[in-house]
Each structure stands twice: as C-alpha cells, then as structure tokens.
C-alpha positions in Angstrom: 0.0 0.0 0.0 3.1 2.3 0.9 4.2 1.8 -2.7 0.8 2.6 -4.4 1.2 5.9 -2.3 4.4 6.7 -3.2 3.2 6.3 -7.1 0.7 8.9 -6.0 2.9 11.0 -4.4 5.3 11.0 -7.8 2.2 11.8 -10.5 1.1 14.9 -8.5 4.7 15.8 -8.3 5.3 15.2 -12.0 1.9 17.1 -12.8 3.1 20.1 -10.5 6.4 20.3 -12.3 5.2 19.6 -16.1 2.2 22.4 -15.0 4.9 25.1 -13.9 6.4 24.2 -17.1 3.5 25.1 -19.1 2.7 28.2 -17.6 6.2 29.6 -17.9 6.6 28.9 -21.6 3.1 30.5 -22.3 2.5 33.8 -23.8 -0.5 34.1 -21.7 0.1 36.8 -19.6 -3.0 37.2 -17.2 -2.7 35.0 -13.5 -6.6 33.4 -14.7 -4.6 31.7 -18.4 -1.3 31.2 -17.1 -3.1 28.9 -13.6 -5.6 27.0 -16.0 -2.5 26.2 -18.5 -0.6 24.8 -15.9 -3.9 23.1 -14.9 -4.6 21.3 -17.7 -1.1 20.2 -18.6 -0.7 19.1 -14.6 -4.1 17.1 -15.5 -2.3 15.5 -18.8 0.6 14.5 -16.9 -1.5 12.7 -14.4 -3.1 11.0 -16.9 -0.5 9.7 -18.6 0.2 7.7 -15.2 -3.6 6.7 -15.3 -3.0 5.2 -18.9 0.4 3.8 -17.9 -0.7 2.2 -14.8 -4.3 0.9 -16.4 -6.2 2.9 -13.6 -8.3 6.0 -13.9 -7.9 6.4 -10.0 -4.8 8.0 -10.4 -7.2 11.3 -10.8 -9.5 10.6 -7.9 -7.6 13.2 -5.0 -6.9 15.9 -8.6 -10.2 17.4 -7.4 -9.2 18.4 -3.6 -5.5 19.2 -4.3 -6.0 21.5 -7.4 -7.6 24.3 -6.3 -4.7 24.4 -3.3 -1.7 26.0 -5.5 -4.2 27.1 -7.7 -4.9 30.1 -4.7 -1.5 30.6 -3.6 -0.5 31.2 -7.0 -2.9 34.1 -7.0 -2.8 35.4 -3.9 1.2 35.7 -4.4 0.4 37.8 -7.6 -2.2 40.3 -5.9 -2.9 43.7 -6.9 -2.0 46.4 -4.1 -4.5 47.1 -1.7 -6.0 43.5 -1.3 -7.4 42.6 1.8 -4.8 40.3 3.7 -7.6 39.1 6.2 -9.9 37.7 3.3 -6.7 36.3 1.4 -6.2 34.6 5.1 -9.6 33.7 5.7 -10.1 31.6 2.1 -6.6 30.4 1.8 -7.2 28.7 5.2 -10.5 27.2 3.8 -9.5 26.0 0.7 -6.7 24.3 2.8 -8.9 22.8 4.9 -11.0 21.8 2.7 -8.4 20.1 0.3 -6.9 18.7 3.4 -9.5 17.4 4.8 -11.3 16.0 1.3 -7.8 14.1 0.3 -7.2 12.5 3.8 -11.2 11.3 3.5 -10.1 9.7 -0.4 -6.7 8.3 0.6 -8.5 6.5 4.3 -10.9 4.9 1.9 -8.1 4.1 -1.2 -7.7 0.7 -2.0 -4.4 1.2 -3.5 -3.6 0.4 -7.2 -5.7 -3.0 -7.7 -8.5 -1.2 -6.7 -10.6 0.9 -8.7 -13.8 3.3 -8.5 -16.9 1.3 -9.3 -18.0 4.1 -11.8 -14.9 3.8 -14.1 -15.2 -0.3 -14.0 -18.8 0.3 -15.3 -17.8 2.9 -17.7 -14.5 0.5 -19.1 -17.5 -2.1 -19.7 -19.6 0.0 -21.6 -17.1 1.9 -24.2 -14.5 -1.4 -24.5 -11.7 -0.6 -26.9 -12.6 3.2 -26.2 -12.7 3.5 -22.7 -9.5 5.4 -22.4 -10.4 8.6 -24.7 -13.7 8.5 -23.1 -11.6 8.6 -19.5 -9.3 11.7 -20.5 -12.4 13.7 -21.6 -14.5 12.7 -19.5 -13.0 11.0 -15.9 -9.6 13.4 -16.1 -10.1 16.8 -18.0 -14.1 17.3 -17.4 -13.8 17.4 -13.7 -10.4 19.5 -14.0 -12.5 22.0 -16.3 -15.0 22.2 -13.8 -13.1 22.3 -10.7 -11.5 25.5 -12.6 -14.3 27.2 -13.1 -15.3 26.9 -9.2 -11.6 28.0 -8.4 -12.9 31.7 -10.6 -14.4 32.9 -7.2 -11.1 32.6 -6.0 -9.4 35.1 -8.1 -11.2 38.3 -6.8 -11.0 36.9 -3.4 -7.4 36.7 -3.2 -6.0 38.7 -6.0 -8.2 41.3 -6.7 -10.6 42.1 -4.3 -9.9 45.5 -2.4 -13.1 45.8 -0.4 -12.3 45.6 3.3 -13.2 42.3 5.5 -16.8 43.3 6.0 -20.5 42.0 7.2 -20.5 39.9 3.6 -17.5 37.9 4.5 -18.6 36.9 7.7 -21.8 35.2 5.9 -19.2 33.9 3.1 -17.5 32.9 6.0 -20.0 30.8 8.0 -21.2 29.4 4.3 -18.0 27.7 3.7 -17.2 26.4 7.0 -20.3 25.1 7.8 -20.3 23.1 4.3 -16.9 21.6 5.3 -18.4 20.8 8.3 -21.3 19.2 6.6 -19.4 17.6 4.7 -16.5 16.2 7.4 -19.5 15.1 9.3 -21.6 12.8 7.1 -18.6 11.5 5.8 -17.6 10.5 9.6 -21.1 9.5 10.1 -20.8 7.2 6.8 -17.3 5.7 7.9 -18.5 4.9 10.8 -21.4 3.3 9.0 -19.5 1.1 7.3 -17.1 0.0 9.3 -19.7 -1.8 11.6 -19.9 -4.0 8.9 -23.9 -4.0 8.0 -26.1 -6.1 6.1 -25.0 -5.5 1.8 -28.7 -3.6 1.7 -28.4 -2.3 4.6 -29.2 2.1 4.5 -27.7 4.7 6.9 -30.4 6.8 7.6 -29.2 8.6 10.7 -27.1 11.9 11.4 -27.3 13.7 8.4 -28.2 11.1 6.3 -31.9 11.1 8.2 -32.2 14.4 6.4 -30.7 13.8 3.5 -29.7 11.3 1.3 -26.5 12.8 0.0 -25.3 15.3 2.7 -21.8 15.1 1.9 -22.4 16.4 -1.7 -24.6 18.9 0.0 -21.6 20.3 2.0 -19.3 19.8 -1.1 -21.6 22.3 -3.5 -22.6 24.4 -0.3 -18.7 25.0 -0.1 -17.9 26.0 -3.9 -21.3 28.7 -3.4 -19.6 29.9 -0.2 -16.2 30.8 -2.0 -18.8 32.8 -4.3 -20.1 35.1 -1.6 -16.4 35.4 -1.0 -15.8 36.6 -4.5 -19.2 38.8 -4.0 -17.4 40.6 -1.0 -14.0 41.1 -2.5 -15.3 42.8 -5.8 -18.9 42.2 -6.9 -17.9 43.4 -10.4 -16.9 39.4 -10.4 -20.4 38.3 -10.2 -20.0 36.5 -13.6 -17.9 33.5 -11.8 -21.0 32.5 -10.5 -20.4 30.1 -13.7 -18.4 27.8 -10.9 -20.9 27.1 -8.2 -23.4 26.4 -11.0 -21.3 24.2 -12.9 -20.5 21.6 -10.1 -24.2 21.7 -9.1 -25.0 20.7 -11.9 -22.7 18.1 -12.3 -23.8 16.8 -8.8 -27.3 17.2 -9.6 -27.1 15.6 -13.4 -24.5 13.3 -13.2 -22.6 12.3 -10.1 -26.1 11.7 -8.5 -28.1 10.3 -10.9 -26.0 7.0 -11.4 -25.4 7.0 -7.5 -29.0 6.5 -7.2 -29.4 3.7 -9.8 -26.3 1.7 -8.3 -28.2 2.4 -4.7 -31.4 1.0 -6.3 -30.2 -2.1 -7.9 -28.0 -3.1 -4.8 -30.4 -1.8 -1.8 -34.3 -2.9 -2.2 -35.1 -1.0 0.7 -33.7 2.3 -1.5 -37.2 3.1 -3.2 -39.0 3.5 0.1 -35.7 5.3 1.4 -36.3 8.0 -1.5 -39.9 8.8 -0.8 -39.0 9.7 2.8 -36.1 11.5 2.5 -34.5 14.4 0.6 -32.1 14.0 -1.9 -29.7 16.7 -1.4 -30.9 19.7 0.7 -31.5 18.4 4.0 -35.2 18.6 5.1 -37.5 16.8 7.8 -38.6 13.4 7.0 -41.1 13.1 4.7 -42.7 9.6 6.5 -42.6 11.7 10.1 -44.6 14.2 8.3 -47.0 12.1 7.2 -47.0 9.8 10.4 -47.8 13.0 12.5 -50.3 13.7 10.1 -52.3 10.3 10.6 -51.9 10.2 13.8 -53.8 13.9 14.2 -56.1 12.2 12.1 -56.8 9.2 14.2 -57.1 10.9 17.1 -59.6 13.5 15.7 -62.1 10.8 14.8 -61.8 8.0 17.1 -64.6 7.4 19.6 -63.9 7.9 23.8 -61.9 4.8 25.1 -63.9 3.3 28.1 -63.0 3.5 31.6 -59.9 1.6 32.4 -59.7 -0.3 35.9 -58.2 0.5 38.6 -55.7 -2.0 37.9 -55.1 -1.3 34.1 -54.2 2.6 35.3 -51.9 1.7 37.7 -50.2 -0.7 35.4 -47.2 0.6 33.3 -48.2 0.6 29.9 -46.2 -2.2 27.7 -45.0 -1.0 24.3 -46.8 -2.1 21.4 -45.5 -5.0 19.5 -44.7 -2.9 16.5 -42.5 -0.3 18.4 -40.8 -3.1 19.6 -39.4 -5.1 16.3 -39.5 -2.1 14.3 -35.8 -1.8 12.9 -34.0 1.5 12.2 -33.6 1.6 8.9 -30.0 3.1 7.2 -29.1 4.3 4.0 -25.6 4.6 2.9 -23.6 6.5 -0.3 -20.8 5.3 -1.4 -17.6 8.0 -0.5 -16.2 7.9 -3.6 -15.8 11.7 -3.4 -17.7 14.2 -5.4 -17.6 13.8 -9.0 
C-alpha cells in the first residue's frame, strides 16, 4: 500500500512540475490563463500515469489538491490594496477543505488494484474506447469544472480590495459550515460502514436522516460559499458564479443520478428510502410528516376509550408489538468523493 502511495505522491509531483512548465513557456500573460495552462497540462501528466498504470484512479484526490496552488498562486500575484484578512480567511478554507477531502479519499483508497466502481462500469460499456472517453471525461471534465469553481477565487485573493466586511462573515459561515457538513456525514458514513452492516443495509441517521447525500450537499454548499467570498471582495466578479453552478449541476445531473441507480439495484429497501427523505438539501422526513399527520387524524375521529380499571391505570403501559421489532432503517452513499 506504501508503494501505491508513493506512485501517487510522484504523479502529482510530476503534474506540478510539467504544470509550472506550461505556464512559464506561455504567452499568456493574465494569472486566470497562465493557472488553467498549468492546470490542464498538470491534468495531462496525471493521466498519462492513469494510462500507464491501467487505472483512472490515479485522478480521484486531482479534485481536492487542485484548487490548493491554484490560490496561492494568485494570492502571491495580488494587486496592491487587497485585503490580507480575506486572502487569510479563504486560503485557510481552501486548505482545509483540500486537506481534509484528500485524507477522506486516501483512508478509503484501496491502492492500485482497486478501482472506482464508476470507471469499472464505464470501461465495460465503451470497450476498446474507454480510455479517450476517460481523459475527456474522468480526467479533464472534472479538472474543467473544478476551474471554473476555483474563478471565485481570483477576486477573493487577487483582486478584491473591499475591506473584510458583514459579507464575509456570511461567506464565511457558508463555507465552513459546508466543510463541516461535509466532514460530518462523511464520519457518520465511515462509521457506518465499518460496523460491517447487512450488503442492503441504509444509513439513515445523522445527516443522512435528512438527506440522502449530505456530503455532496456540503461539497456544492462549499464551492457557493467561496462565491459570496468573490461577491465581497469585488462584486464586479459576479459573472464567476459560472463555478458554483457548474458543479451543481454536475452533482445534480450526473454524479447523483448514477449514485442512485447503483443504490437502487443493490439496496431494495432504497425506493422506500427515496420517498422519505431528501435527496440533497437536508429537510425533515417526509414519513414523520406524514405519520404526525395520521396520527392527528386518528385521534380526531376515534370514539372515547372506556373507563380503564383500577388495575389497568396503575399498570405501566407495555410497548406495542410494532415499536418493539420495528428496525432502524440506514441508508448509505458510497464515498467515492464528489464527482
């Protein structure tokens, strides 16, 4: 495992170096071209080691490590006048949240044999074309759109000469409560699993009683709270709300969607799981709703109960027999990170 690591270890380092490369032999001159040359050409060079070492995983951590040099780079090029405590605030996010998002992916790796089940099923489906389809689609897609959601960045560490105001502070609690979101049902779902539950078995406590993908609800709540920081530093920047929107809908339309039909042909339980509980946004459950509603119900039209005993009242009352086998049910996602 050590040595599928260090593999790792030498792809980003080779896609740093060949990226620093790219960007200093471009005549692109603006900070926004030079960082998305040096992104795509860090995203070629790791997939050269996905081709070379028959596995797409290689990629997997690109999405949480990116965006890390991607704002130092620009906040070491700022304009004059740029507020250091913003430039503090959302480097110290970003860190945390690549941090934080790569240690989740690499406790969960299963080194070099292993591989996500979304790229198995996609290798089955194209056949002799499954590696063009992976550098459009499983290497420079996701690096395209991580880009685009790094844009808030620029005016919020480069740019962005407004002082730390009211704004930030919301921009602030946006973006760390989604890493806490995040951190959380990802605990919650590591915990989960390592109990070792039945194969159908759903996690539908925590978070994931509210909804049925809170980690990808922290993950796109985090990319729209680096927008409100781009909305404080300079609001002329509004057009990069082209990021946020992006990886929503990726989450929404993609990612999600074959989630879902994996969770439906593995977990029979899932269907019912789906009309009770949200799929992203967390919100009450749907079944206590409607329980509290037939119970009002009930109670509204049934007759008088006769006068107990004396005994009967001074007995304890014994639980019903369906409070006491009813089972908790638990739903589950896989981890596989967002995209």
């Amino acid at each position: 495992m050590r040595r599928d690591f260090t593999w790792i270890l030498i792809a980003y380092a080779a896609g740093l170096i060949v990226g620093l490369i790219a960007a200093a032999s471009s005549d692109w001159q603006h900070p926004i071209a030079l960082a998305f040359a040096a992104d795509v050409a860090a995203t070629i060079a790791v997939f050269a080691f996905s081709l070379a070492f028959g596995n797409s995983s290689f990629y997997d951590p690109y999405w949480s490590v990116a965006p890390i040099p991607i704002a130092l780079y620009w906040a070491f090029s700022a304009a004059p006048g740029v507020s250091r405590a913003r430039q503090a605030v959302v480097i110290g996010l970003v860190g945390l949240w690549g941090a934080r998002l790569t240690y989740n992916w690499a406790r969960g790796w299963g080194g070099l044999h292993h591989e996500d089940w979304r790229y198995v099923d996609l290798r089955r489906q194209t056949g002799a074309g499954y590696w063009p389809v992976s550098f459009v689609g499983l290497h420079m897609m996701p690096t395209l759109q991580v880009f685009l959601g790094c844009l808030s960045l620029y005016p919020a560490v480069a740019t962005g000469t407004r002082p730390f105001g009211a704004f930030d502070w919301i921009a602030l609690l946006v973006t760390g409560g989604a890493i806490w979101i995040e951190a959380r049902a990802d605990m919650q779902l590591v915990r989960f699993r390592r109990a070792k539950p039945p194969a159908d078995a759903i996690l539908a406590s925590g978070l994931w009683a509210l909804s049925r993908h809170p980690n990808y609800f922290g993950e796109m709540s985090f990319w729209w709270g680096l927008y409100l920081f781009a909305l404080a530093a300079a609001p002329s920047y509004w057009w990069t709300i082209i990021g946020p929107v992006a990886i929503t809908l990726l989450f929404r339309f993609a990612s999600l969607p074959l989630i879902e039909t994996r969770m439906l042909q593995r977990r029979p339980g899932f269907a019912a799981h789906q009309q009770r509980v949200s799929m992203v946004i967390p919100w009450f459950s749907r079944r206590g709703r409607q329980t509290f509603r037939s119970r009002s119900d009930a109670a509204r039209s049934a007759t008088p109960p006769a006068r107990a005993s004396r005994r009967s009242r001074l007995a304890p009352p014994r639980p019903s027999a369906a409070r006491r086998t009813r089972p908790e049910s638990r739903a589950g996602t896989f981890p596989s990170g967002p995209g």
